[in-house]
N, C-alpha and C positions, 0 to 999 in steps of 0.2 A: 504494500500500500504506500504510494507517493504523498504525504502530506503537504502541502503546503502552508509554508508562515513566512513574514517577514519579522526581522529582525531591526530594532534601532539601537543606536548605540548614541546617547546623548552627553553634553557637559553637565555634570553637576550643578555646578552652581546659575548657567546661564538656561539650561534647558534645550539649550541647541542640538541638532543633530547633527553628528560628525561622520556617521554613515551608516546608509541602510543599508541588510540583506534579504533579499529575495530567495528564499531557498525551497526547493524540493527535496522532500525526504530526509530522516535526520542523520543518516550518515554524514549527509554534505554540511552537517552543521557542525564540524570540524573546521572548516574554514572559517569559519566568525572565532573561533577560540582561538583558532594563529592568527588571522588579524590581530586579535586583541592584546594577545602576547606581542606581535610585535611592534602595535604600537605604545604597552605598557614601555618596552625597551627603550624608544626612540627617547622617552619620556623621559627613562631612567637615564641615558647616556648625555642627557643635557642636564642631566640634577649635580646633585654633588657625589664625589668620591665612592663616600658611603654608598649612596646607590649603586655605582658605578660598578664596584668591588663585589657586589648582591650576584649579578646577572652570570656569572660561568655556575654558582651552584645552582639559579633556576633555569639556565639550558639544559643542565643534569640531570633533573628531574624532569623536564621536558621530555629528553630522550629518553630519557629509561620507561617515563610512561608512554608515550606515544611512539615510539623508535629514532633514529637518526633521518629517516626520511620529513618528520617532521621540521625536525631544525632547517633543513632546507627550502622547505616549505614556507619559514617562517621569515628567512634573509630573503627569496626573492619574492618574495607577498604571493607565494601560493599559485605561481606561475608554473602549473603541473608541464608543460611543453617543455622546458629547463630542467626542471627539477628530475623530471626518467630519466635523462642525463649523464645524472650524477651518481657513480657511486661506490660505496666505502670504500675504505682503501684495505681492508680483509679481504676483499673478492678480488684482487687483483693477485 
């Protein structure tokens, strides 16, 4: 069964939408969660240090929950044509 939802993703404090998803089925709802990650990161790498220093133990747990294919996912925003691509350097 294909559900259908959209998805917002708003500022807090202003209410704004900073973007929507349109999604079928919720497997595909994996892509709003690496969006989301990556743009917590973008967030994180203009904050300070602290934050700065956070981000290799939550790619870590990123990977170990969702695989290394993720993380790729995540630097090039989920551009699947790229991302089959790529991969580990154990298979080589």
């Amino acid at each position: 069964m294909n559900l259908r939802f959209v998805t917002n993703i708003r500022r807090h404090k202003t209410g704004k939408t900073i973007k929507t998803f349109h999604i079928i089925g919720v497997p595909n709802f994996e892509r709003v969660l690496l969006w989301t990650w990556r743009d917590l990161f973008v967030s994180m790498l203009a904050s300070s240090p602290r934050h700065r220093n956070a981000i290799p133990d939550m790619l870590q747990d990123i990977q170990t929950v969702l695989s290394w294919e993720a993380l790729t996912k995540i630097v090039l925003g989920n551009n699947t044509s790229q991302s089959s691509s790529l991969r580990p350097l154990s298979h080589l």
